[in-house]
KOLLO-784265 format. One record per residue: residue in three letters; x, y, z of N, C-alpha, C in turn. Coordinates in steps of 0.05 Angstrom, whole numbers, plus 5000, padded with zeros to 4 digits. Each point is the difference from the previous one (the first is absolute). Layout:
<sites>
ALAXYZXYZXYZ
...
</sites>
This chain:
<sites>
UNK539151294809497550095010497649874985
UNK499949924973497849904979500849765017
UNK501849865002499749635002499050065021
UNK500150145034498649955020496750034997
UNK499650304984497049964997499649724995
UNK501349904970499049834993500149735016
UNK501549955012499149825023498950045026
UNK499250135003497450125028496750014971
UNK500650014972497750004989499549674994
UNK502549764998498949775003499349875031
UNK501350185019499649845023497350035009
UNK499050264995496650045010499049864970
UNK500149884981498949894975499049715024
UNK502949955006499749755005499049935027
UNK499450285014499249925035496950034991
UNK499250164981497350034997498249734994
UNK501449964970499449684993499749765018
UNK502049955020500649875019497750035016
UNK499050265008497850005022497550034989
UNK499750074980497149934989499849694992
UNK502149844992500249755012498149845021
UNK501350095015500149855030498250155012
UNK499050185005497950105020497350024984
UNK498849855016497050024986498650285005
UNK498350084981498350175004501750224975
UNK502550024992502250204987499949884968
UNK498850144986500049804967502150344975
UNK502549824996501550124982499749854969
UNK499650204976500049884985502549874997
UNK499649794982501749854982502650124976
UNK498250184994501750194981502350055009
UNK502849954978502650175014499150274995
UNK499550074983499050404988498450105030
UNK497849865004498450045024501550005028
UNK502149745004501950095025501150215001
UNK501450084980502050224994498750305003
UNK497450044993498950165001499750145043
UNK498849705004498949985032502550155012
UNK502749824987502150055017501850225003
UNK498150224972501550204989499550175024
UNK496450024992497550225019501449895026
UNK499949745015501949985034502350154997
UNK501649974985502350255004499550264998
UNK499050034986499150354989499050105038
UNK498149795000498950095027501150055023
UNK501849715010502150095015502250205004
UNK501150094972501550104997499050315004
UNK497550134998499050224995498650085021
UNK498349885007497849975021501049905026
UNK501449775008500650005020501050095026
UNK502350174979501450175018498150125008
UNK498550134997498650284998498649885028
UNK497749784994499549875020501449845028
UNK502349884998501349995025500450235012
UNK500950284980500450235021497850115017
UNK497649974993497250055011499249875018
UNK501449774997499649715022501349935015
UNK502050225003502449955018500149925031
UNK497350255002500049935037498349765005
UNK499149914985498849675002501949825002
UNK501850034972502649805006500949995026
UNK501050265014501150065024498949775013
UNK497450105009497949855017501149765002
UNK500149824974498849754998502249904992
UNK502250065009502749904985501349974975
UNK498149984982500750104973497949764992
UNK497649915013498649744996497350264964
UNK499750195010498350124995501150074969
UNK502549954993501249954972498349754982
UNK499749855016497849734994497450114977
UNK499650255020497050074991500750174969
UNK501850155000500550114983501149924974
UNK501449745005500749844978495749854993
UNK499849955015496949894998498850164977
UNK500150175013498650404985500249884963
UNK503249985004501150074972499349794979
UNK499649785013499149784987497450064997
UNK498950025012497349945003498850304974
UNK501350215000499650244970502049924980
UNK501749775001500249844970497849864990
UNK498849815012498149874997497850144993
UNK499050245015496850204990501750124977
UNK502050034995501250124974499949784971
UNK501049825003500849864989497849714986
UNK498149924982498149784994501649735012
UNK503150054996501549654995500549885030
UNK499550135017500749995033497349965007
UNK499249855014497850065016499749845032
UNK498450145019499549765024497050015008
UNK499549684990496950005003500649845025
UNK496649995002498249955018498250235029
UNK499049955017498950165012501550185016
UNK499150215015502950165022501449875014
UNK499049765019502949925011501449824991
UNK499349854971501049814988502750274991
UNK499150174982501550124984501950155013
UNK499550115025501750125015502249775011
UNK498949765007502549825008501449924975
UNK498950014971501749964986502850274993
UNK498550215008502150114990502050095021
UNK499149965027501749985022502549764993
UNK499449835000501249734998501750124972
UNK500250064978500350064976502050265002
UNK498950165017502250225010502749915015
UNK499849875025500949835015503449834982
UNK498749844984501649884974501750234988
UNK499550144988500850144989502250215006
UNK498850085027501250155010503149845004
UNK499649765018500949865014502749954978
UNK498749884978501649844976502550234982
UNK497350285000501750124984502950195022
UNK499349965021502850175022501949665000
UNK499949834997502049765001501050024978
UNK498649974973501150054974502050234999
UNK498350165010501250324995503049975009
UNK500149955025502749955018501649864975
UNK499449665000501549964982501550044974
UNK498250094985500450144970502150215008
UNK499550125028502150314998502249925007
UNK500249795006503249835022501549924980
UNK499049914975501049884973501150214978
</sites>
């Protein structure tokens, strides 16, 4: 059970890094202490908060096929970042909003492929 945390805690280390990378507008510090931190508060969050929120959000999911999970992974990112100094997404509202769309998107995307794999092994 510790090695899985611990690899769902490098795989979001490394999907985070990866997308503050590549999508403009998303600035992650440099720091490993500072990733580790970001990637701690993303878990804490998902792990605690989410649920709570998909259950609330449920008849949206219904709605929308489960597209409206999108928004809620969005949510969670987006209160790491107002939590967190080492995360941030600048620029103006619709710059920042496509960044963290796009940035959700990734993530989401990267960490259910990873996920799959890591659990098959």
């Amino acid at each position: 059970m510790l090695k899985r945390l611990f690899i769902k805690l490098v795989i979001n280390a490394l999907l985070l890094w990866l997308t503050a990378h590549y999508v403009d507008g998303m600035t992650l510090s440099t720091h490993w202490a500072d990733i580790l931190r970001v990637t701690v508060l993303f878990g804490l969050f998902n792990t605690l908060l989410k649920p709570v929120v998909n259950l609330l959000t449920l008849p949206l999911s219904i709605l929308t096929l489960g597209l409206f999970r999108l928004v809620v992974n969005a949510a969670m990112l987006w209160l790491v970042a107002s939590n967190s100094p080492a995360l941030d997404f600048s620029g103006s509202g619709p710059e920042k909003l496509q960044a963290l769309a796009l940035a959700t998107l990734i993530i989401t995307v990267g960490g259910a492929i990873l996920g799959r794999i890591t659990t098959k092994s």
